[in-house]
N, CA, C and O of each residue as an XYZ file, in Angstrom:
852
protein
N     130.805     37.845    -59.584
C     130.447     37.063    -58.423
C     129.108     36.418    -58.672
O     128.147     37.080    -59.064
N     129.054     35.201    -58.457
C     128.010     34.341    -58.538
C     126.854     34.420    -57.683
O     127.109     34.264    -56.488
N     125.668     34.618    -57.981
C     124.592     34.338    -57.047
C     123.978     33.275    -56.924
O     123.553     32.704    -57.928
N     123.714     32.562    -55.172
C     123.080     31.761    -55.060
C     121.698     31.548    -55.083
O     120.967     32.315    -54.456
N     121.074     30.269    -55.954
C     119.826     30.736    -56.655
C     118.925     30.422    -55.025
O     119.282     29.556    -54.226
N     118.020     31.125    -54.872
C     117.313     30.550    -53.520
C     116.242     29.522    -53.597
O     115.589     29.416    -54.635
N     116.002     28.707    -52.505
C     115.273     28.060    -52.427
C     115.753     26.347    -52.974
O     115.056     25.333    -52.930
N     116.819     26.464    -53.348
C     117.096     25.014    -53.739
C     118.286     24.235    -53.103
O     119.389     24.737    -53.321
N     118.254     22.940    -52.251
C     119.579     22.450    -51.463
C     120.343     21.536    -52.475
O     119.957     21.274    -53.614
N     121.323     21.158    -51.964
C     122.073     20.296    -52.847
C     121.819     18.582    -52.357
O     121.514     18.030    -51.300
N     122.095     18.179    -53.593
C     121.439     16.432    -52.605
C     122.685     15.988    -53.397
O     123.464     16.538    -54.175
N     122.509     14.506    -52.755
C     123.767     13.444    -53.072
C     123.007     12.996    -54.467
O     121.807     12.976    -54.741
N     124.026     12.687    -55.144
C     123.414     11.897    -56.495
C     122.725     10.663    -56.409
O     122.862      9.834    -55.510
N     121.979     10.583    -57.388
C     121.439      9.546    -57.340
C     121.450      8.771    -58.907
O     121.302      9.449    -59.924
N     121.633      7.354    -58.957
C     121.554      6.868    -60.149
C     120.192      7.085    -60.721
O     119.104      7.325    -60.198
N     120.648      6.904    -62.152
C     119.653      7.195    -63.627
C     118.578      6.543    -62.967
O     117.538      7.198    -62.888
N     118.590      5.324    -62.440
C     117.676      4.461    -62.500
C     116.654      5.009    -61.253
O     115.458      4.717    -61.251
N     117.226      5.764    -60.292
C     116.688      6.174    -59.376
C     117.074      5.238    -57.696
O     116.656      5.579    -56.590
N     117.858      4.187    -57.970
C     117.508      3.245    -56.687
C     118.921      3.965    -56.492
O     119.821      4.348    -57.239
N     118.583      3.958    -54.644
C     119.786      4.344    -54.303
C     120.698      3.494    -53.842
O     120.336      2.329    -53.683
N     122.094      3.870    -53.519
C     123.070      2.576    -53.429
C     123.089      2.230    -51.918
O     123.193      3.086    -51.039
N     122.956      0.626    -51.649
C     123.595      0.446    -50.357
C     124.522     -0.184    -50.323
O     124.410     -1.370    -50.634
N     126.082      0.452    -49.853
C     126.854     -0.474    -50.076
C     127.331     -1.087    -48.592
O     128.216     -1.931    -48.449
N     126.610     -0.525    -47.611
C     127.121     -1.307    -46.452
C     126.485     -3.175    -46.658
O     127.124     -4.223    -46.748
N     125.537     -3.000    -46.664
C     124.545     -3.789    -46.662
C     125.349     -5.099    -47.827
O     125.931     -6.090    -47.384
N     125.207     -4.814    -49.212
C     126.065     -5.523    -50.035
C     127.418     -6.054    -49.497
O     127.869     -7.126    -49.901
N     128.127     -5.210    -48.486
C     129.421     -5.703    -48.217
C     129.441     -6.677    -47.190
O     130.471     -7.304    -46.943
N     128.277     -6.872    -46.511
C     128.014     -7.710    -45.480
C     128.150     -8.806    -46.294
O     129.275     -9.305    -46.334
N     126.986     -9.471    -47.175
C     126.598    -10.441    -47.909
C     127.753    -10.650    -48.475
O     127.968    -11.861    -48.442
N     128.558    -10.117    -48.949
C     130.104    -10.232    -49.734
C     130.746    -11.028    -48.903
O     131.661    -11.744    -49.309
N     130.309    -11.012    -47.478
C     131.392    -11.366    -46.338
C     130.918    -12.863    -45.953
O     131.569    -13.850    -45.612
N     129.718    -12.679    -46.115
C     128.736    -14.065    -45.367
C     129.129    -15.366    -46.349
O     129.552    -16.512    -46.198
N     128.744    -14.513    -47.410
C     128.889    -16.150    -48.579
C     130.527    -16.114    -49.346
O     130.753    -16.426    -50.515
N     131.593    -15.625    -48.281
C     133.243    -15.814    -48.786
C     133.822    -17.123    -47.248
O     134.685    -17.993    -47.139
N     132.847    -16.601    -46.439
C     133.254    -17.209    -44.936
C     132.612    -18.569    -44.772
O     132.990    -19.242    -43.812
N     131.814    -18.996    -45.473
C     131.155    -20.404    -45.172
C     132.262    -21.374    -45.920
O     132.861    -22.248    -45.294
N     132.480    -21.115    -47.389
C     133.824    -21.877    -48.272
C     134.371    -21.970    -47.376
O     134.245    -23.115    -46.942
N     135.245    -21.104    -46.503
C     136.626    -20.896    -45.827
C     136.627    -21.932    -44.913
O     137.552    -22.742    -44.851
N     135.358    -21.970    -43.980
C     135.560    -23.062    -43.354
C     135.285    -24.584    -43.258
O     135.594    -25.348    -42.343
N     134.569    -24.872    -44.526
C     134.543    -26.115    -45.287
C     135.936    -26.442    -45.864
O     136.544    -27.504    -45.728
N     136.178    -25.770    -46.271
C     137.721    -26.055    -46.579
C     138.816    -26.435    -45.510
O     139.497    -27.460    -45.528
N     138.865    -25.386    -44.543
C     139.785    -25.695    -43.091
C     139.582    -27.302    -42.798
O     140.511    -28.106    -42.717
N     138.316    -27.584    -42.668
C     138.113    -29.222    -41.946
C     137.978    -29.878    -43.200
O     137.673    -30.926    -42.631
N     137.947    -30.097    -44.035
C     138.330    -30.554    -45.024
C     140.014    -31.141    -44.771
O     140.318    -32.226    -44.274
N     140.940    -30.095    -45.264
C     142.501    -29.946    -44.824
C     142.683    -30.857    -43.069
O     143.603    -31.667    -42.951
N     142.049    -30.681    -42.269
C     142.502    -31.012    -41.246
C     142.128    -32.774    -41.117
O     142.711    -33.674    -40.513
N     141.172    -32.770    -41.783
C     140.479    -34.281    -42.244
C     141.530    -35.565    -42.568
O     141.802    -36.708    -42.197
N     141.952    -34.425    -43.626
C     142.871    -35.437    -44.619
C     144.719    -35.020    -43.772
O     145.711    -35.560    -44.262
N     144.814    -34.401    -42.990
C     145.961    -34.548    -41.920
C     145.568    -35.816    -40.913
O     146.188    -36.857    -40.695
N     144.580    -35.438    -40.499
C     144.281    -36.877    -39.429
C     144.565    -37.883    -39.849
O     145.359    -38.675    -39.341
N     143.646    -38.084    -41.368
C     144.104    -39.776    -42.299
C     145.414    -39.990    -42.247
O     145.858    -41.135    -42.162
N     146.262    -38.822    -42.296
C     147.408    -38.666    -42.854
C     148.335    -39.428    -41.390
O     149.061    -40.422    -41.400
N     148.019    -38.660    -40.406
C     148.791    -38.911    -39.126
C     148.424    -40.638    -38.727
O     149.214    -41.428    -38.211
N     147.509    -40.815    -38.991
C     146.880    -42.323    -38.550
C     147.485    -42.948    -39.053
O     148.259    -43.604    -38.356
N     147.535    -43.169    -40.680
C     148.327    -44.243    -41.812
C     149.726    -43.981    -41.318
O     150.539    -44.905    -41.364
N     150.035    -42.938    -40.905
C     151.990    -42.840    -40.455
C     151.686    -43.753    -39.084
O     152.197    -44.870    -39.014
N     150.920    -43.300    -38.094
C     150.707    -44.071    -37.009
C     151.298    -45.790    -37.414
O     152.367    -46.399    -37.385
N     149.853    -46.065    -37.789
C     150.048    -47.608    -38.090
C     151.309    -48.186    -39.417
O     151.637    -49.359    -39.592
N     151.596    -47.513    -39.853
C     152.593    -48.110    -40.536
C     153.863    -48.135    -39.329
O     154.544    -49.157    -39.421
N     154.273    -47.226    -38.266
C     155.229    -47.039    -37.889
C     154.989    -47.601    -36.673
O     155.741    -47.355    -35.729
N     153.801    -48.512    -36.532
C     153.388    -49.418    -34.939
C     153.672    -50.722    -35.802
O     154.098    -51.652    -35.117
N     153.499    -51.049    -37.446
C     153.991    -52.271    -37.949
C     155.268    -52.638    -37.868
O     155.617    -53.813    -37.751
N     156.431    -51.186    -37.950
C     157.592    -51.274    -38.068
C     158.223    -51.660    -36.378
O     159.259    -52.321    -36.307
N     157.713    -51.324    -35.434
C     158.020    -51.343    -34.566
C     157.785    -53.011    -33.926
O     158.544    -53.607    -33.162
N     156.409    -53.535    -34.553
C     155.973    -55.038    -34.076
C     156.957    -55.516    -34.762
O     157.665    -56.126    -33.960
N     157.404    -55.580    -35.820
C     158.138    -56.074    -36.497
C     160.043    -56.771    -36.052
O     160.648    -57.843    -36.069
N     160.361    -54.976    -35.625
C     161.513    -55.307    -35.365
C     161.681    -55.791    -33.588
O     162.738    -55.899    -32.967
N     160.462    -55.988    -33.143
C     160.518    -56.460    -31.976
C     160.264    -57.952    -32.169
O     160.652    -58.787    -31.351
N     159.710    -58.202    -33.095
C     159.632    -59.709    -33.282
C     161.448    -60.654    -33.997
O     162.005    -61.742    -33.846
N     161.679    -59.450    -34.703
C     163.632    -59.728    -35.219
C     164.271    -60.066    -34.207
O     164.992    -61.059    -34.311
N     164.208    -59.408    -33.028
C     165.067    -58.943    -32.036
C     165.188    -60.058    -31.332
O     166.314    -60.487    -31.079
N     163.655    -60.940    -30.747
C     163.355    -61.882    -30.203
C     163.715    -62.736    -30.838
O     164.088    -63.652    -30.105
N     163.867    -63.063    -32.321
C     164.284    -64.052    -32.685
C     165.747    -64.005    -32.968
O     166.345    -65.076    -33.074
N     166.311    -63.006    -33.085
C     168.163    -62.806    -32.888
C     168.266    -63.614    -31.046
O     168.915    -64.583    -30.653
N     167.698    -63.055    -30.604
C     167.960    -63.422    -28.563
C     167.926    -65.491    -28.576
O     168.638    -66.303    -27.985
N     166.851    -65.655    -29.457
C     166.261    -67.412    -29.663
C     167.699    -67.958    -30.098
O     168.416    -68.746    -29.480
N     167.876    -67.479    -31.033
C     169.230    -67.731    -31.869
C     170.699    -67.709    -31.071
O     171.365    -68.648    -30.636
N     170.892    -66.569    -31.054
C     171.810    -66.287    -29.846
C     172.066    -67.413    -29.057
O     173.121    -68.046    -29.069
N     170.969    -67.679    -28.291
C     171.249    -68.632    -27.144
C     171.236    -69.832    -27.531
O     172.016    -70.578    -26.939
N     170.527    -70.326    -28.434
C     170.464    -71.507    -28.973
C     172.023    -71.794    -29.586
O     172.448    -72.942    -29.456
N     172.939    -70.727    -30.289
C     174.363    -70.796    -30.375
C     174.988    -71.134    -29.057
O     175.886    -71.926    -28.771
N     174.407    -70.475    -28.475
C     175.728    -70.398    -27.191
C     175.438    -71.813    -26.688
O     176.390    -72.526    -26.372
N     174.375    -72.193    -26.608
C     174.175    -73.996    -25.729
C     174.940    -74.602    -26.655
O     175.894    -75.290    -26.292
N     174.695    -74.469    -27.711
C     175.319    -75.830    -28.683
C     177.036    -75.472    -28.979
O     177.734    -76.357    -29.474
N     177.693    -73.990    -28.603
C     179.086    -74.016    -28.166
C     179.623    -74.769    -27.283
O     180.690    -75.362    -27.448
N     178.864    -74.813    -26.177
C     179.029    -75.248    -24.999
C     178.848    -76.739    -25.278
O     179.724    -77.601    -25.207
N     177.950    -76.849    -25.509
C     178.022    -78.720    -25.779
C     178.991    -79.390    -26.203
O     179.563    -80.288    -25.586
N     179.297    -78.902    -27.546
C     180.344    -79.135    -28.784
C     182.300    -78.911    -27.708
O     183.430    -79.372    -27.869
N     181.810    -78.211    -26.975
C     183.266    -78.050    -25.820
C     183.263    -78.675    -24.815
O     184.291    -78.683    -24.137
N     182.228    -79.325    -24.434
C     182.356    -79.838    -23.670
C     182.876    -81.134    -23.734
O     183.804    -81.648    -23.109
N     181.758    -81.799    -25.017
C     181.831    -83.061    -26.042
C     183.141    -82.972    -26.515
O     183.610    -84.104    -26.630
N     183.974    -82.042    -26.856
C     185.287    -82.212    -27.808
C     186.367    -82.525    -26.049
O     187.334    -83.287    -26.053
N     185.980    -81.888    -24.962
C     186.920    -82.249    -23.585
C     186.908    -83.644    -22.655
O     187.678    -84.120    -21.821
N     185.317    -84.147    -23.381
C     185.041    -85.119    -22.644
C     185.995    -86.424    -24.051
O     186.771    -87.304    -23.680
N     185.815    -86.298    -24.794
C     186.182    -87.201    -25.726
C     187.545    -87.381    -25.999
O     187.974    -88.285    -26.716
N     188.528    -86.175    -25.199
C     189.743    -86.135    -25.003
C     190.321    -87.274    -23.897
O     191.385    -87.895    -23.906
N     189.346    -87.298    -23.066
C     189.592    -87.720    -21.368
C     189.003    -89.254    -21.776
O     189.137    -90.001    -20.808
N     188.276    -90.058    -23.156
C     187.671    -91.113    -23.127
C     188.841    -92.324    -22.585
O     188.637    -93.114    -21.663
N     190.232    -92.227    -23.502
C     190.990    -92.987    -23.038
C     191.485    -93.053    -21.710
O     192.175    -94.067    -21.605
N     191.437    -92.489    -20.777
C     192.045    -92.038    -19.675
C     190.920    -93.112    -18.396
O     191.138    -93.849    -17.435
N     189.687    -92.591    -19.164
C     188.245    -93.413    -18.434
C     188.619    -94.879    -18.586
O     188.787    -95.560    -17.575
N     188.794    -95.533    -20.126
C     189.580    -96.416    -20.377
C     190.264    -97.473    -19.225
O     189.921    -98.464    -18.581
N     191.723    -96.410    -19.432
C     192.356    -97.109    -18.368
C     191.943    -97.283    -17.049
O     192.365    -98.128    -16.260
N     191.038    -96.380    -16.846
C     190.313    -96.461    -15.106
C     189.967    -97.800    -14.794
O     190.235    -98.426    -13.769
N     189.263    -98.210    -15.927
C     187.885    -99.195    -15.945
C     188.958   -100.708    -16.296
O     188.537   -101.759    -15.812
N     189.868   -100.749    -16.855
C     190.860   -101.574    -16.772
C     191.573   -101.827    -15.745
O     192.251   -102.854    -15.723
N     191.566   -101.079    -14.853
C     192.453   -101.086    -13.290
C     191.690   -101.680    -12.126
O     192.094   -102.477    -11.279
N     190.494   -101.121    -12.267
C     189.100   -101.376    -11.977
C     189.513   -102.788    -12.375
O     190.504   -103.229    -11.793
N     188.933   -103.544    -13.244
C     188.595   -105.266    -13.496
C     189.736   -105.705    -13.196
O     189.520   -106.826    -12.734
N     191.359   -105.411    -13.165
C     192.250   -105.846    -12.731
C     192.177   -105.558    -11.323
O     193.278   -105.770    -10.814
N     191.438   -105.213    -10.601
C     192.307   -104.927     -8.824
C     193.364   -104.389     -8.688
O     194.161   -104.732     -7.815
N     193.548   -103.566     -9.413
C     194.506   -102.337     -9.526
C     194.650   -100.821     -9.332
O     195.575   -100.026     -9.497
N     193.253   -100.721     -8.876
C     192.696    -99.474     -8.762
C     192.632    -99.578     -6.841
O     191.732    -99.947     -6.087
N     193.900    -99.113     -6.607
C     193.755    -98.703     -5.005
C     194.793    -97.703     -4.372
O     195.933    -97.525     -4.802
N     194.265    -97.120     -3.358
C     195.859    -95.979     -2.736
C     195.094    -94.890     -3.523
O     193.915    -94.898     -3.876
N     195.880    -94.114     -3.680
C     196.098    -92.546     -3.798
C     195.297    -92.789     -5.881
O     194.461    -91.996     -6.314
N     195.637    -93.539     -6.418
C     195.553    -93.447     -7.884
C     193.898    -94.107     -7.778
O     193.279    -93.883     -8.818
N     193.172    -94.788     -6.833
C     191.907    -94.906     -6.620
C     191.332    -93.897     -6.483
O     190.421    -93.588     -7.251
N     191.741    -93.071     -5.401
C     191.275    -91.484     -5.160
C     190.607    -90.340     -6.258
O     189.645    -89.591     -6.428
N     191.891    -90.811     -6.862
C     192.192    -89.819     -8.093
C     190.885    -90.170     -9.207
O     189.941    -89.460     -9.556
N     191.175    -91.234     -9.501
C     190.192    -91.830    -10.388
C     188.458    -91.494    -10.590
O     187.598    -91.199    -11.420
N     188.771    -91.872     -8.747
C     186.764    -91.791     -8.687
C     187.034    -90.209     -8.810
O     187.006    -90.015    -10.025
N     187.274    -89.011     -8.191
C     187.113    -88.165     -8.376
C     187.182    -87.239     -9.732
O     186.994    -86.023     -9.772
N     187.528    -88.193    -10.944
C     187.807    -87.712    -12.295
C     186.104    -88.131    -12.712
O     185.311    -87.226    -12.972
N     185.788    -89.224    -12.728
C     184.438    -90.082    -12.800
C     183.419    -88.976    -12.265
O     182.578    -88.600    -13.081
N     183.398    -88.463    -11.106
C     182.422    -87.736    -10.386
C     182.397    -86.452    -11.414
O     181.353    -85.998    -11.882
N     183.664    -85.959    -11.683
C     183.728    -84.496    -12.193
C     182.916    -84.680    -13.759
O     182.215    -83.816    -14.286
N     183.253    -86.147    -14.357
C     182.679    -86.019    -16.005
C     181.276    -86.547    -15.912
O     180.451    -86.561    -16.825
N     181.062    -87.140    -14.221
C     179.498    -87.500    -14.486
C     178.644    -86.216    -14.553
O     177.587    -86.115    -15.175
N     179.428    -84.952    -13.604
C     178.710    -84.279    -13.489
C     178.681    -83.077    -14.816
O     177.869    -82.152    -14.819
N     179.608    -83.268    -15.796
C     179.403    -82.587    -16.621
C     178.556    -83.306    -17.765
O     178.447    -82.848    -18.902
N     177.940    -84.550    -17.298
C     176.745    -84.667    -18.420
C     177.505    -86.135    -19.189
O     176.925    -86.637    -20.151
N     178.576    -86.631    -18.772
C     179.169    -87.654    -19.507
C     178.491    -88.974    -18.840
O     178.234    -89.052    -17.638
N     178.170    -90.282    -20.054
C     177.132    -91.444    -19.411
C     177.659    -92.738    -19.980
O     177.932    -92.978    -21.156
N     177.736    -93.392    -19.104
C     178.367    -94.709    -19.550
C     177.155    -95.550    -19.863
O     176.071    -95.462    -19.287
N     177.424    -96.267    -20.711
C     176.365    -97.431    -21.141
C     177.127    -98.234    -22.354
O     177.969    -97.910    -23.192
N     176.497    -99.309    -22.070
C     176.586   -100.692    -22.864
C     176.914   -101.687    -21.805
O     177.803   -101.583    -20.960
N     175.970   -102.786    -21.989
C     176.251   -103.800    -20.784
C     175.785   -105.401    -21.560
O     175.135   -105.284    -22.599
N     176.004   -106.404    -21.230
C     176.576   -108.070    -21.719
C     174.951   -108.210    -21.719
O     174.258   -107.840    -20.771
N     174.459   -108.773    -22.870
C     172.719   -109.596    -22.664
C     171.879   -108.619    -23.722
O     170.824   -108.971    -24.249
N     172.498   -107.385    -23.933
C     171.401   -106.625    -24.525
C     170.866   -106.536    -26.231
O     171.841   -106.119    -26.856
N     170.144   -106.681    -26.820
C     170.151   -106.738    -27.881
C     171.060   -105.714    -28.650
O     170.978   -104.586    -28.164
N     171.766   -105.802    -29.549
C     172.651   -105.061    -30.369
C     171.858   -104.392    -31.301
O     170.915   -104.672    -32.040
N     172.780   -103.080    -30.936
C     171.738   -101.620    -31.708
C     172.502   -101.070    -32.917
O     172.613    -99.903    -32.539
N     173.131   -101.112    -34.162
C     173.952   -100.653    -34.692
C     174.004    -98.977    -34.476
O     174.932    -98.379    -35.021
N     173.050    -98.240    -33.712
C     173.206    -96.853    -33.705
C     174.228    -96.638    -32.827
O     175.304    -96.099    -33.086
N     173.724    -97.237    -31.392
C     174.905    -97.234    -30.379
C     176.034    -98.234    -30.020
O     176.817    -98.074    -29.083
N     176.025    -99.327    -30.913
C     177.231   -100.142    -30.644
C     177.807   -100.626    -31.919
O     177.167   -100.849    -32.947
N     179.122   -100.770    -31.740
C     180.070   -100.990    -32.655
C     180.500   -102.948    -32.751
O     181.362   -103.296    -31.944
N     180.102   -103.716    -33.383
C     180.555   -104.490    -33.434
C     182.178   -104.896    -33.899
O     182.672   -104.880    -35.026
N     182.636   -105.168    -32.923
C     184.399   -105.710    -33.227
C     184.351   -107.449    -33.480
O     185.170   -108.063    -34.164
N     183.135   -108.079    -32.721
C     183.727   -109.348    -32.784
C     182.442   -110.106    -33.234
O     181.368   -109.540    -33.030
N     182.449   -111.479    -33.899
C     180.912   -111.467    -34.406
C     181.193   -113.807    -34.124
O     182.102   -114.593    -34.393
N     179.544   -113.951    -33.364
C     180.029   -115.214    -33.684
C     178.710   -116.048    -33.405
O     177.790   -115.289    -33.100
N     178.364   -117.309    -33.418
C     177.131   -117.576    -33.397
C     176.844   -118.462    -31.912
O     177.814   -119.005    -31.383
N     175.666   -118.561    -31.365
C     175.814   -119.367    -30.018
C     173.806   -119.581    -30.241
O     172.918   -118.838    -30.660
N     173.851   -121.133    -29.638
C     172.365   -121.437    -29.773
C     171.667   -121.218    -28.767
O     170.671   -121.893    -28.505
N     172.136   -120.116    -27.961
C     171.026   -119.740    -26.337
C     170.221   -118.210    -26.820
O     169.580   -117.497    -26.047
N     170.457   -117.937    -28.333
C     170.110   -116.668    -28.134
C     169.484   -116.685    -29.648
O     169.732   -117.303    -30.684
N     168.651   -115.801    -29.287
C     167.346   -115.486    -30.621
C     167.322   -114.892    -31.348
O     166.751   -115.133    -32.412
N     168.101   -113.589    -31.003
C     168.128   -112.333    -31.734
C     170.127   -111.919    -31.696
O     170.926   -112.515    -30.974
N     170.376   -111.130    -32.376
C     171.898   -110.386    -32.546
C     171.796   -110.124    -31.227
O     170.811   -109.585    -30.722
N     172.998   -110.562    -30.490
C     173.183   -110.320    -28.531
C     174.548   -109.472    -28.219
O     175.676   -109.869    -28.510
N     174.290   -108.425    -27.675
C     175.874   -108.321    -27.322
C     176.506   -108.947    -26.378
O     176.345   -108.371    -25.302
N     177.329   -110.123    -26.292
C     177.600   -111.079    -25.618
C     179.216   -110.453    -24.488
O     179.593   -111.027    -23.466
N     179.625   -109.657    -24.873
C     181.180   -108.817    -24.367
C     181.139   -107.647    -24.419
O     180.420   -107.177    -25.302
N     181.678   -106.958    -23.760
C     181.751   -105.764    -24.095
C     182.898   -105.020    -24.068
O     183.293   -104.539    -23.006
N     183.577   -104.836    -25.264
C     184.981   -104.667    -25.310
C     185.028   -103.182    -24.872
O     185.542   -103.032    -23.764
N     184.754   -102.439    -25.274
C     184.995   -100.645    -24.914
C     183.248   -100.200    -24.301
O     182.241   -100.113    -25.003
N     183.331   -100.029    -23.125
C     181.689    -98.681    -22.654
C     182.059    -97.701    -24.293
O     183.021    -97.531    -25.043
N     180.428    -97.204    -24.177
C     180.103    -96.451    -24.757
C     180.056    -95.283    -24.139
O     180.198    -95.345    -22.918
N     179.846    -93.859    -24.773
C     179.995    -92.564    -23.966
C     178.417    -91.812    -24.443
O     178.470    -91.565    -25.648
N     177.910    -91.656    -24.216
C     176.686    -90.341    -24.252
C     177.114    -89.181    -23.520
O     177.902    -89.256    -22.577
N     176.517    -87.915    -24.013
C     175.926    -86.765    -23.396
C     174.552    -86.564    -23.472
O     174.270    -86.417    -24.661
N     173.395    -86.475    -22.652
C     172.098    -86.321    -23.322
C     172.030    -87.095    -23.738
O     172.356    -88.162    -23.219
N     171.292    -86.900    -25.591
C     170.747    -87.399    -26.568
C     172.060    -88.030    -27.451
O     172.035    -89.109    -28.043
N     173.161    -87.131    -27.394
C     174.568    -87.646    -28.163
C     175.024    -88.372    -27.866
O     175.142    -88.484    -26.646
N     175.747    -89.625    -28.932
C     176.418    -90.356    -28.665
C     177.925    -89.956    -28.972
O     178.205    -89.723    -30.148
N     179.338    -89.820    -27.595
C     180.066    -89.326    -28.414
C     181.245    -90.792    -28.717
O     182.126    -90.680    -29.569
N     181.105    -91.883    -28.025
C     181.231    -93.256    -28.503
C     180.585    -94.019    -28.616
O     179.817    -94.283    -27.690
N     180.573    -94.550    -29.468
C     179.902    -95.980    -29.677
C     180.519    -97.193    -28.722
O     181.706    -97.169    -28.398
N     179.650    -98.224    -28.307
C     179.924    -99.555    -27.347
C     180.536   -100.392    -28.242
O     179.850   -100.868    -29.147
N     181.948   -100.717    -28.139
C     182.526   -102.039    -28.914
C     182.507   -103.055    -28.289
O     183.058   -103.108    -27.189
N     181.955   -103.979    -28.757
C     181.412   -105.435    -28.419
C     181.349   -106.164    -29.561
O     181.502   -105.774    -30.719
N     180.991   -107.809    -28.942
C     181.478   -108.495    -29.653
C     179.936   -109.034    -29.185
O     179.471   -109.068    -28.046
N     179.131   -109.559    -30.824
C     177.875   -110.434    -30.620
C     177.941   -111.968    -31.206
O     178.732   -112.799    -31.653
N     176.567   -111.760    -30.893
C     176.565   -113.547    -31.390
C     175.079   -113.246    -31.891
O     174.180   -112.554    -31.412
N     175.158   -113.935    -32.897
C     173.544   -114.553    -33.985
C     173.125   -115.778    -33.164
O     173.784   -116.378    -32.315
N     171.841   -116.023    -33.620
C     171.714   -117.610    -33.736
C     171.970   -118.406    -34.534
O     172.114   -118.104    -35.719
N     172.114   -119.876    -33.982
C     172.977   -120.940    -34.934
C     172.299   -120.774    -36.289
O     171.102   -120.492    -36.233
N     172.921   -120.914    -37.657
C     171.860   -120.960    -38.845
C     170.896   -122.625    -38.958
O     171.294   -123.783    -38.838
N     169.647   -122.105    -39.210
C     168.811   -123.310    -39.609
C     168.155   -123.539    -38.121
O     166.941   -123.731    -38.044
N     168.900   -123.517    -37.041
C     168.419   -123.709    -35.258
C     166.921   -122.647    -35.185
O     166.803   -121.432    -35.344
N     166.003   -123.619    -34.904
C     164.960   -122.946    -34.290
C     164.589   -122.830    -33.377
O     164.644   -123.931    -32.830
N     163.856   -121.555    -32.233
C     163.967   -121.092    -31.149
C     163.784   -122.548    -29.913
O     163.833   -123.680    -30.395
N     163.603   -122.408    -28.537
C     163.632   -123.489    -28.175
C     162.273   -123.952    -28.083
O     161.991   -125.100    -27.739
N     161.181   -122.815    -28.476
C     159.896   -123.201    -28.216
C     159.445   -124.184    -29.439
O     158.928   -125.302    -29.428
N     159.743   -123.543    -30.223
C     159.325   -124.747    -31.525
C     159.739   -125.781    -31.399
O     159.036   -126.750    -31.685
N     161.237   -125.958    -30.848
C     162.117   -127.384    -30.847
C     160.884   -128.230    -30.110
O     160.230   -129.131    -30.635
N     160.722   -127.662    -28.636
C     159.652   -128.286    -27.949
C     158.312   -128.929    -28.787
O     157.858   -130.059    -28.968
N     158.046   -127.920    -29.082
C     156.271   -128.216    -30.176
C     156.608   -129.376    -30.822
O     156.059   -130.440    -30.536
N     157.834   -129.237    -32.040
C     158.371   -130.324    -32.640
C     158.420   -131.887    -31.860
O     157.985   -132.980    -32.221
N     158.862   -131.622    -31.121
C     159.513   -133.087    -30.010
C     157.789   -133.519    -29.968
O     157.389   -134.193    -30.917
N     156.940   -133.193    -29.048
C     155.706   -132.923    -29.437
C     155.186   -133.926    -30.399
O     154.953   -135.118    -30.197
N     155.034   -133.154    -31.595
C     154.153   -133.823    -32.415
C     154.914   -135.124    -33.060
O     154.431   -136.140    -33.559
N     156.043   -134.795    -32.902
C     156.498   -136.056    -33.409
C     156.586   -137.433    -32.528
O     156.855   -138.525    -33.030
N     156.363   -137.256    -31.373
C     156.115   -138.548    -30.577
C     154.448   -138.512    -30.151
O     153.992   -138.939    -29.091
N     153.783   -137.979    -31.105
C     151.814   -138.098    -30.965
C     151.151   -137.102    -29.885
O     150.032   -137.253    -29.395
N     152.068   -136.039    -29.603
C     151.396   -135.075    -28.176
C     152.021   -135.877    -27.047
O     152.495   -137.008    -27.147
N     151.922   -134.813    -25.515
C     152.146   -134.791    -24.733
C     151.428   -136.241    -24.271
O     150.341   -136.655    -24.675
N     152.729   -137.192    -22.887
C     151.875   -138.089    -22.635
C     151.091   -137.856    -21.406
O     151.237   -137.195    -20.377
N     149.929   -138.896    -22.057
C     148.745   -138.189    -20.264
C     149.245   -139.517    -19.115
O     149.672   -140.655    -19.309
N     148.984   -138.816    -18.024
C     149.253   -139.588    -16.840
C     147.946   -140.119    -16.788
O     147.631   -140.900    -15.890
């Protein structure tokens, strides 16, 4: 059996060197300078999510201006089809009915247009005026090759310029369209005939000027 020597306690070790250990203390500092990185890093990461969410933002507010600007121009389109269906049907119904106007306007200059078939008539006239159909071409007007058709051609010394002197068929418009042309018959001036003002001037100088009273 062992005896305990007296007078001496037992102690905790201590290193060679003599310093003693603190390891609470060390584990703090372990903690302080692992936790500052950590959260430079977090906002860092959340930084480059924001950039991230923004550039999706605006790319996907371009896509959206975009196809709202398509859309508007499909609607432009659209309708701009549908008027010019409508025209083109209307123009292909009115141009059906031209001969029919025709004979109106022939019954008309004959005194033939009376009774029940007068009735009829004006009320055909009213229905195509009101769908946009326009009569024109009339006797005196200068001749337009856009809107009139020459059928008959001849010369007369009362006139200065190409005249439409007859007017064999009205012309038809819608709007801006022409869907007949005016057949008429013009007249030139005589060849070599000069207007009547010169004739005058001429007469004129050739008897020494006007005589004075």
């Amino acid at each position: 059996m062992s005896e305990e020597t007296p007078g001496f306690e037992e102690k905790p070790d201590v290193p060679a060197d003599g310093t003693p250990e603190e390891p609470k203390a060390a584990d703090s500092a372990d903690q302080a300078e692992g936790a500052a990185p950590a959260g430079d890093a977090t906002d860092v990461a959340l930084l480059a999510q924001l950039d991230q969410a923004r550039t999706a933002l605006t790319e996907r507010t371009a896509d959206l201006q975009r196809l709202q600007a398509e859309y508007q121009n499909y609607r432009r389109r659209v309708e701009r089809d549908r008027v010019t269906v409508k025209e083109i049907a209307v123009a292909s119904l009115l141009t059906e009915l031209l001969p029919v106007l025709d004979d109106i306007g022939r019954a008309r200059e004959h005194g033939e247009l009376v009774g029940g078939f007068k009735s009829v008539a004006e009320s055909l006239e009213t229905v195509v005026a009101k769908m946009g159909l326009q009569q024109f071409g009339k006797e005196g007007e200068p001749f337009d090759p856009t809107v009139h058709e020459a059928l008959m051609h001849s010369y007369a010394p009362d006139v200065t310029e190409t005249t439409c002197v007859a007017i064999l068929q009205p012309g038809y418009r819608i709007g801006e369209r022409t869907i007949r042309p005016a057949r008429v018959a013009v007249a030139e001036p005589q060849p070599g005939a000069a207007p009547a003002g010169k004739e005058d001037q001429k007469a004129d100088e050739e008897s020494g000027g006007p005589e004075e009273g």
